[in-house]
FIKOL-898638 format. One record per residue (C-alpha): residue number from 0; x, y, z. Coordinates in pm, 1 decimal, always signed. Layout:
N
VEXDO  kedo         u         v         w
VEXDO   NUM         X         Y         Z
...
END
This chain:
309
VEXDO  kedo         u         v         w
VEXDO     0    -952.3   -2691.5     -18.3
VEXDO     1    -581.6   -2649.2     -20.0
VEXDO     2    -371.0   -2896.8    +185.6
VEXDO     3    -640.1   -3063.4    +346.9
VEXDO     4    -537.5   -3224.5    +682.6
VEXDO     5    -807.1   -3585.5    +657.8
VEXDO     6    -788.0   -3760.1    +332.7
VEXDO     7   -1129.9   -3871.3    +411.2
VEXDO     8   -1273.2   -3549.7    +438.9
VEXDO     9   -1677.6   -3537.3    +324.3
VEXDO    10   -1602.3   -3395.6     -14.3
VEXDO    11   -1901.3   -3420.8    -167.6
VEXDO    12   -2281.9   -3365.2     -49.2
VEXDO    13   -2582.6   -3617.2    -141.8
VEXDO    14   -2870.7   -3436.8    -324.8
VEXDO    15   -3239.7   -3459.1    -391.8
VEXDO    16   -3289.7   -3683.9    -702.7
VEXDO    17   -3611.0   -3443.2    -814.2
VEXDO    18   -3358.8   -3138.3    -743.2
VEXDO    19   -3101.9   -3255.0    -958.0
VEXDO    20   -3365.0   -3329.0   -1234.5
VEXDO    21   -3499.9   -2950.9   -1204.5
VEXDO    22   -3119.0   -2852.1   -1224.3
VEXDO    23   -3082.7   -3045.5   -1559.1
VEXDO    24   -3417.4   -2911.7   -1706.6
VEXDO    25   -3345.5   -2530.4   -1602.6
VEXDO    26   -2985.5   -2564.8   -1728.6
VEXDO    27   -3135.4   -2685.5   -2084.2
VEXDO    28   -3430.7   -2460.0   -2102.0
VEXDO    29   -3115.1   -2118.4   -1989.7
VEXDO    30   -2919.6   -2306.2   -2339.0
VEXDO    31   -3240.6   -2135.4   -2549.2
VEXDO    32   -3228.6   -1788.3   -2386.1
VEXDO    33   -2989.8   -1567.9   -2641.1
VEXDO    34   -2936.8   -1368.2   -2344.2
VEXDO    35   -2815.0   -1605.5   -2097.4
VEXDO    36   -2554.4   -1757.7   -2404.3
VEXDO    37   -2416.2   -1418.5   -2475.7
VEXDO    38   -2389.6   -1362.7   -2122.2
VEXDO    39   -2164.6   -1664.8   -2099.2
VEXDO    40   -1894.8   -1540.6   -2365.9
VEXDO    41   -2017.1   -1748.0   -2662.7
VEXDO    42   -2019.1   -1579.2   -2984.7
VEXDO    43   -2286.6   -1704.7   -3199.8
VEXDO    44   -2430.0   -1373.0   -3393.7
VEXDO    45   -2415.8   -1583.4   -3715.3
VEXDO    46   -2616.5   -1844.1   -3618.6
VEXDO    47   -2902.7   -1875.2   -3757.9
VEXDO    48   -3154.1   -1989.9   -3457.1
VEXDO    49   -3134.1   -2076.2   -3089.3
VEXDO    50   -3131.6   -2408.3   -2990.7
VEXDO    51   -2995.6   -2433.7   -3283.7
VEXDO    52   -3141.8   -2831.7   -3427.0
VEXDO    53   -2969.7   -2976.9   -3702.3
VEXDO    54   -3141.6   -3294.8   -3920.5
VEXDO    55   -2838.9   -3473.2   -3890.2
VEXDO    56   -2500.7   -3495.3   -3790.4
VEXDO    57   -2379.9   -3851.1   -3872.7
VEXDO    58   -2070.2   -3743.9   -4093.5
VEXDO    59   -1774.2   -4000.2   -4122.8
VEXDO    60   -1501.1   -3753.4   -4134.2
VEXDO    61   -1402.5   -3452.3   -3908.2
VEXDO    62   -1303.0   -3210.9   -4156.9
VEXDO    63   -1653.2   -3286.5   -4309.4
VEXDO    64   -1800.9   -3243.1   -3936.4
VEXDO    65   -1578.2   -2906.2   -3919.0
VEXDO    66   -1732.7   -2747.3   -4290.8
VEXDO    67   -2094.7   -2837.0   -4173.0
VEXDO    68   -2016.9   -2624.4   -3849.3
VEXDO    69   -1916.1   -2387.5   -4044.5
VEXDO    70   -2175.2   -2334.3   -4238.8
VEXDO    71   -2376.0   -2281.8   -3977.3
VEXDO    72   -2231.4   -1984.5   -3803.2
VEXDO    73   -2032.3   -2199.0   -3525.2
VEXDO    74   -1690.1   -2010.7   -3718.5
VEXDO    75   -1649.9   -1724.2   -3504.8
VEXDO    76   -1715.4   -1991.9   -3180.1
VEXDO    77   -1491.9   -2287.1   -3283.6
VEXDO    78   -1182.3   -1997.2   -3348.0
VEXDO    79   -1267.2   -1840.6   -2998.5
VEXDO    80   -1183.1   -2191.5   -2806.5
VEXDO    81    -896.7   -2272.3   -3025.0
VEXDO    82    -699.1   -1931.1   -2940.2
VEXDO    83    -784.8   -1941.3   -2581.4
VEXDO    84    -586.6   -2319.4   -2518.8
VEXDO    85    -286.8   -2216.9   -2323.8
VEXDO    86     -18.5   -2427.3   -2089.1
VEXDO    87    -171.3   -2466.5   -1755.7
VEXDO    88     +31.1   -2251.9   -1479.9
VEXDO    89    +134.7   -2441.9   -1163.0
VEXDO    90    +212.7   -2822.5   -1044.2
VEXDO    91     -84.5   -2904.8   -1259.2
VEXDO    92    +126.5   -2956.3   -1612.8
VEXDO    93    +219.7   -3318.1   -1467.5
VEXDO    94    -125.9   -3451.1   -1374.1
VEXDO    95    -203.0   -3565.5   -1772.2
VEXDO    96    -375.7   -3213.5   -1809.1
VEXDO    97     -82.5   -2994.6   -1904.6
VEXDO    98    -323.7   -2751.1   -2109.6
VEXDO    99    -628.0   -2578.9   -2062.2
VEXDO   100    -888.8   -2445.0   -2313.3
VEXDO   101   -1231.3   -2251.1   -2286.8
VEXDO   102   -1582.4   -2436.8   -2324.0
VEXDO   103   -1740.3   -2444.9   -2660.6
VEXDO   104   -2016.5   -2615.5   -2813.1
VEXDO   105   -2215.7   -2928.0   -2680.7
VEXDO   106   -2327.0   -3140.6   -2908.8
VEXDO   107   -2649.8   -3352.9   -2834.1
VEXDO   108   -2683.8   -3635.3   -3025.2
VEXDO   109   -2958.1   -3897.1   -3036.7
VEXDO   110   -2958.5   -4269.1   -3099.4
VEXDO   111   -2940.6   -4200.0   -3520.1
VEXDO   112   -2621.6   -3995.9   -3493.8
VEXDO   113   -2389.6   -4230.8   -3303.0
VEXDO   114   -2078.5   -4093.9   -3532.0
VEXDO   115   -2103.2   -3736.2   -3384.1
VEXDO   116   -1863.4   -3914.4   -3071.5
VEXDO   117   -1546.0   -3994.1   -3303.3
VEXDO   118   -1623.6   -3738.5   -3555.0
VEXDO   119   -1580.4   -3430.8   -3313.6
VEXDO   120   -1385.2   -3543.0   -3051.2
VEXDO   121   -1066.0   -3352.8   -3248.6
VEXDO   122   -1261.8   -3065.5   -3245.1
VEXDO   123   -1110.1   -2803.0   -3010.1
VEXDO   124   -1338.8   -2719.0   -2731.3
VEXDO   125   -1619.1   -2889.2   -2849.4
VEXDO   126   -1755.0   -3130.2   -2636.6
VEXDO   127   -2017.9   -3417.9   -2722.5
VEXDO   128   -2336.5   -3601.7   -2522.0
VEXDO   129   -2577.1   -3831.2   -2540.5
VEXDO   130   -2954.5   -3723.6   -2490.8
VEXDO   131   -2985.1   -4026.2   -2262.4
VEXDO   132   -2700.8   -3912.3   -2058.4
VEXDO   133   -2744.6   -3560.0   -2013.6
VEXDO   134   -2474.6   -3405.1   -1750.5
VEXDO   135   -2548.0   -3098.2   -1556.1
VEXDO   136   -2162.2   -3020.6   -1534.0
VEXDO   137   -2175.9   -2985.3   -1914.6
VEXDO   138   -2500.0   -2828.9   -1926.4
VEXDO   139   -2326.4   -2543.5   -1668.4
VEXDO   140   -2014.1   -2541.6   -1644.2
VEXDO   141   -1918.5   -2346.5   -1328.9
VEXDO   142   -2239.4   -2281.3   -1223.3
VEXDO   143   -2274.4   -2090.1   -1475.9
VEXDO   144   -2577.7   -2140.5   -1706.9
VEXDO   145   -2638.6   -2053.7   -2058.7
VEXDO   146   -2399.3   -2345.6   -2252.4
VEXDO   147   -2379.6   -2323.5   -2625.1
VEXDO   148   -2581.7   -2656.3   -2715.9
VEXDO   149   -2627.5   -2846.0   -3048.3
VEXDO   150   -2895.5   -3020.2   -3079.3
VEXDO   151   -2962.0   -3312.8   -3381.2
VEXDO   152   -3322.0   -3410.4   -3458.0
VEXDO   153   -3360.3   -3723.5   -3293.2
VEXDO   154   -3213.5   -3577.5   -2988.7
VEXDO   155   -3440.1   -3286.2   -2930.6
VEXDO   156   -3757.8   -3489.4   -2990.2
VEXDO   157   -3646.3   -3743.8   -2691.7
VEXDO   158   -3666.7   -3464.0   -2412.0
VEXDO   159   -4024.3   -3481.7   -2418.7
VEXDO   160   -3947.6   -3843.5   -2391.6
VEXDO   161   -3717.5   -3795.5   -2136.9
VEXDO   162   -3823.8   -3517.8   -1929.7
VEXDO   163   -4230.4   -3492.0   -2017.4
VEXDO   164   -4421.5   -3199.9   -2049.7
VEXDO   165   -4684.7   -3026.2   -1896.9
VEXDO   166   -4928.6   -3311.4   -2000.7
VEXDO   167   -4744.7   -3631.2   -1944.1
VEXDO   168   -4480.6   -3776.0   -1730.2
VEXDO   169   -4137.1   -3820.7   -1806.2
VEXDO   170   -4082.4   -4185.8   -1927.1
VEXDO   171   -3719.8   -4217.1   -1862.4
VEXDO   172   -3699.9   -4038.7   -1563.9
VEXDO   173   -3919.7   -4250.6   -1326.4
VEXDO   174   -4277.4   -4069.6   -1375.4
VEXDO   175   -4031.9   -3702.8   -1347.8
VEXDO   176   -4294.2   -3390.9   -1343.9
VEXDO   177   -4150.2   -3066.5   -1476.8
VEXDO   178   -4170.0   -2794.4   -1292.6
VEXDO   179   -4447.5   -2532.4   -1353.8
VEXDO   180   -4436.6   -2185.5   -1338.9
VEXDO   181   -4606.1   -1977.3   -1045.8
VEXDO   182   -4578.4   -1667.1   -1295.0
VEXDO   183   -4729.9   -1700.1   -1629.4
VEXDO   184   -4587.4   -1282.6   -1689.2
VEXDO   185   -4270.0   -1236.8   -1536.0
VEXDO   186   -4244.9    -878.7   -1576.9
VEXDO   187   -4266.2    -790.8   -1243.4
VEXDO   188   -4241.5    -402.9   -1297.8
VEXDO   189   -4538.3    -393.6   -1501.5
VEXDO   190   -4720.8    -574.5   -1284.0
VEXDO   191   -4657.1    -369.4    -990.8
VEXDO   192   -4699.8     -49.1   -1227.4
VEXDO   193   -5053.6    -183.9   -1359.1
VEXDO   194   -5401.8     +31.5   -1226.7
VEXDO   195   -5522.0    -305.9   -1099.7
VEXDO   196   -5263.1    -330.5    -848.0
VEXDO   197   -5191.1     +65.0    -793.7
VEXDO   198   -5544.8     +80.5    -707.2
VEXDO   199   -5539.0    -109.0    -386.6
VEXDO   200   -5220.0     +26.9    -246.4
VEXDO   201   -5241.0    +225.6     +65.5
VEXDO   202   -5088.8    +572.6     +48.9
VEXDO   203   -4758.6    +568.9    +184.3
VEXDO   204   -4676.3    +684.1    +558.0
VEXDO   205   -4441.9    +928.6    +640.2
VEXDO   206   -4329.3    +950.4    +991.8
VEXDO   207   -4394.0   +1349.4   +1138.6
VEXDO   208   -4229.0   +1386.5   +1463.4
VEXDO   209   -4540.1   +1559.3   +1694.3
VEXDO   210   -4301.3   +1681.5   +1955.9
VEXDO   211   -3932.3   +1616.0   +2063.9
VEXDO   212   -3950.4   +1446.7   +2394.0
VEXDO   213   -3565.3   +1460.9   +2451.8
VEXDO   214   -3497.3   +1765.6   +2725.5
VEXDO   215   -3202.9   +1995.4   +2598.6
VEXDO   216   -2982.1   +2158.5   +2774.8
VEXDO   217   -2985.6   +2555.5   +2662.8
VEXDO   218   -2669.1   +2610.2   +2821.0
VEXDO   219   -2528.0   +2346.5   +2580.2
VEXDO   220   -2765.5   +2439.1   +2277.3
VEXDO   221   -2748.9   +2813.0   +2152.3
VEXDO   222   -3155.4   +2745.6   +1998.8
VEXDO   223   -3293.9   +2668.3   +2305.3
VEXDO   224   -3134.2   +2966.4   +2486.7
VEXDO   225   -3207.4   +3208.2   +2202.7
VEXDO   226   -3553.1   +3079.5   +2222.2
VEXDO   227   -3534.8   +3145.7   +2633.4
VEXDO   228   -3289.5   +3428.9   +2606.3
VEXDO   229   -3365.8   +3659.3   +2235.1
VEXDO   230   -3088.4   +3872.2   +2420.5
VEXDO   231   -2808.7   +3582.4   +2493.5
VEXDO   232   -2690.9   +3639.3   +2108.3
VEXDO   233   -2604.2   +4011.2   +2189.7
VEXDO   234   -2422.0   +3924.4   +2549.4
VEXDO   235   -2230.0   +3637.6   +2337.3
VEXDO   236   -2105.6   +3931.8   +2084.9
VEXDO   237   -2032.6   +4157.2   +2371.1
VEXDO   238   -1833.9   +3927.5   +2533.0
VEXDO   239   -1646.6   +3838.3   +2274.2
VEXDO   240   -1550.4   +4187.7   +2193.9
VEXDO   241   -1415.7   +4229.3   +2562.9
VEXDO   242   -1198.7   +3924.1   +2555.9
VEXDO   243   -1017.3   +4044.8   +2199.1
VEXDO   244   -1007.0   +4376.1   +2364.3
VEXDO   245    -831.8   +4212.9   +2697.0
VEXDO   246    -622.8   +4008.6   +2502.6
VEXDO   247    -479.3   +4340.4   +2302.0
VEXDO   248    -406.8   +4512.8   +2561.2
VEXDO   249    -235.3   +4222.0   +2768.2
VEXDO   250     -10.3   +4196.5   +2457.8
VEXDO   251     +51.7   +4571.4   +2430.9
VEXDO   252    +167.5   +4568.2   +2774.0
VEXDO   253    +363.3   +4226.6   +2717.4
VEXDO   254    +573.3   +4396.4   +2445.1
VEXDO   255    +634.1   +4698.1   +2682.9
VEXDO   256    +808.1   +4497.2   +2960.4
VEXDO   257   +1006.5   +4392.4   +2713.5
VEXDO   258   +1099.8   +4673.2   +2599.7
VEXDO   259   +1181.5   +4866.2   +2875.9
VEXDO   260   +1405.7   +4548.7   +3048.4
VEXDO   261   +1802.2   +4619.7   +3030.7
VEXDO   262   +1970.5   +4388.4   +2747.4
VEXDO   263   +2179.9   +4156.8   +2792.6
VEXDO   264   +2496.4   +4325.3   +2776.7
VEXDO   265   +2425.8   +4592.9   +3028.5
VEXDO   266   +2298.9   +4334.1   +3287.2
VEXDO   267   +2612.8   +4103.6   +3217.2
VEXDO   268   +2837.3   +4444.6   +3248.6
VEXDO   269   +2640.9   +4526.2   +3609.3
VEXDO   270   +2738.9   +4146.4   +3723.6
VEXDO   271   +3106.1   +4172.6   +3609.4
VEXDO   272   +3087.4   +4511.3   +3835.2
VEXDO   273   +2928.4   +4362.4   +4116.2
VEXDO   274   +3187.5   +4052.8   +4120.3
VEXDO   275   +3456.2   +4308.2   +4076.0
VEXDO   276   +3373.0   +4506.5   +4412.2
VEXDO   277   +3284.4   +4204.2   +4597.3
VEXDO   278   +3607.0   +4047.7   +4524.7
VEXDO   279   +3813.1   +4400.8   +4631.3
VEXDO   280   +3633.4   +4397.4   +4944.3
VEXDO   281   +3711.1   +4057.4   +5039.9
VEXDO   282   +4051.8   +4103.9   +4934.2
VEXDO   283   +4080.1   +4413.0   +5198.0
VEXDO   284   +3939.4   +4260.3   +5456.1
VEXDO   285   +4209.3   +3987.3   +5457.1
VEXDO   286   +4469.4   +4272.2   +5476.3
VEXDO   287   +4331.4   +4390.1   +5746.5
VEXDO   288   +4294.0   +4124.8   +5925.7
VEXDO   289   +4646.3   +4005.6   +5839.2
VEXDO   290   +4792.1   +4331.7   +5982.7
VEXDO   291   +4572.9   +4305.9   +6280.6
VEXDO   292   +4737.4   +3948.5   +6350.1
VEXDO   293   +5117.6   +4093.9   +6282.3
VEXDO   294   +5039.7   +4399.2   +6554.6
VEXDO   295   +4901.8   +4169.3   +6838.8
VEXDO   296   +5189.3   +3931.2   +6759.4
VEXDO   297   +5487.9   +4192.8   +6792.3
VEXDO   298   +5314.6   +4390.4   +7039.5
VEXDO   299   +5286.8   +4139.5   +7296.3
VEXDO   300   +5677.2   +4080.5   +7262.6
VEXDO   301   +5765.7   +4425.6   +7382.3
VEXDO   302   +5545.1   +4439.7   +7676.7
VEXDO   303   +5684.8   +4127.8   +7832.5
VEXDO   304   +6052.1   +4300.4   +7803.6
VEXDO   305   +5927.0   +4620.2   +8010.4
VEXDO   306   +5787.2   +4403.8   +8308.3
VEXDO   307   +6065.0   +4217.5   +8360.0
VEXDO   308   +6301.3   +4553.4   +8358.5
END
């Protein structure tokens, strides 16, 4: 987790001792399926067998250690790790692991071969472990199973040692059981394919709806009204016709408003006219009335002279 906010947060989880066990074993018996290896990204078409068991690896020098590899078709996975080491990106470069490189082989070694530790341990990728101290992250790394393992002789006859078999118990392990198949075929599609077990199927069911319970509406759904109604089709059609007949003619007659309405100029012309007349009748009424006013002015004048004569 990034950041975490308690330093003593539960990191890890405690586990069955039996479930780890059945981790190791299932991790070591995925290391012999070719498969699961090439699934992994481990190149080892030239090798001659898998597990691949050597007699011996107890060689004093590395570049002796490298040639027997060699000749046994580990080439093509030794150059694989070696071009894949790389700087490691980040923060990381200052925690003493400034580069990174792909898994490669394990080696196994027994009791016999107790050189294999120094001898390979310049090897690129290639990583070494004792049979009496098998790890799981080794045997998987990632989670992922299907490791690349090298075994030597004295190594691969301890697991039965080690882990029993279907006959004994495990000495090393505490009276450790292996775990026993409930399948002795695993093809599961021949099974289920075979006349034994076709025989006793049932035939499968298909679901027929008897009736549909669900009431429709027909004036919502055009089935159930043509089912009602055979004629409601032909009253749809005939209705349709009348509205795109309707909706001609209201444009036809649309168009011949239009047309027939004055344009613009002539109506502006008749409201420049109107204005014109309104504003010479206004302006003779004022006259008028302003003559009016001069005759009852002087005229009053004149009559007041006569009475007093």
């Amino acid at each position: 987790m990034f950041a975490p906010l308690k330093t003593w947060r539960r990191w890890h989880r405690k586990t069955n001792l039996t479930q780890k066990r059945h981790a190791v074993a299932s991790a070591l018996a995925a290391s012999a399926c070719t498969p699961l290896v090439f699934a992994r990204g481990h190149r080892i078409q030239n090798v001659p067998e898998l597990p691949l068991v050597l007699d011996s690896l107890n060689i004093e020098t590395t570049k002796t250690m490298l040639r027997t590899l060699k000749n046994f078709g580990v080439s093509d996975e030794l150059r694989r790790t070696r071009e894949t080491k790389k700087v490691r990106p980040g923060h990381g470069k200052v925690r003493n692991s400034r580069y990174v490189i792909r898994k490669g082989p394990l080696i196994v070694y027994g009791d016999e071969n107790n050189l294999v530790k120094r001898t390979a341990r310049n090897l690129p990728g290639v990583e070494t472990c004792s049979v009496h101290r098998l790890n799981l992250l080794q045997l998987a790394p990632g989670g992922h199973l299907g490791r690349f393992i090298i075994w030597t002789k004295d190594a691969f006859k301890h697991l039965n040692t080690i882990f029993g078999n279907y006959r004994a118990k495990g000495i090393e392990k505490g009276g450790y059981v292996l775990n026993r198949n409930v399948m002795t075929v695993a093809d599961l599609s021949r099974i289920i394919n075979s006349d034994q077990v076709q025989s006793k199927l049932r035939q499968i069911k298909h679901s027929e709806v008897a009736h549909d319970l669900k009431k429709k509406n027909p004036l919502k759904n055009r089935k159930l009204m043509n089912r009602l109604n055979p004629y409601s089709n032909k009253l749809r059609e005939i209705e349709r016709k009348n509205q795109e007949e309707r909706h001609k003619k209201r444009a036809a007659a649309i168009k011949a408003k239009r047309k027939d309405k004055k344009s613009k100029k002539e109506r502006k012309n008749t409201f420049k006219a109107i204005q014109a007349s309104l504003e010479q009748s206004y302006r003779k009424a004022e006259d008028d009335i302003y003559r009016e006013e001069l005759l009852d002015r002087y005229g009053s004048s004149e009559d007041d002279e006569e009475d007093q004569e």
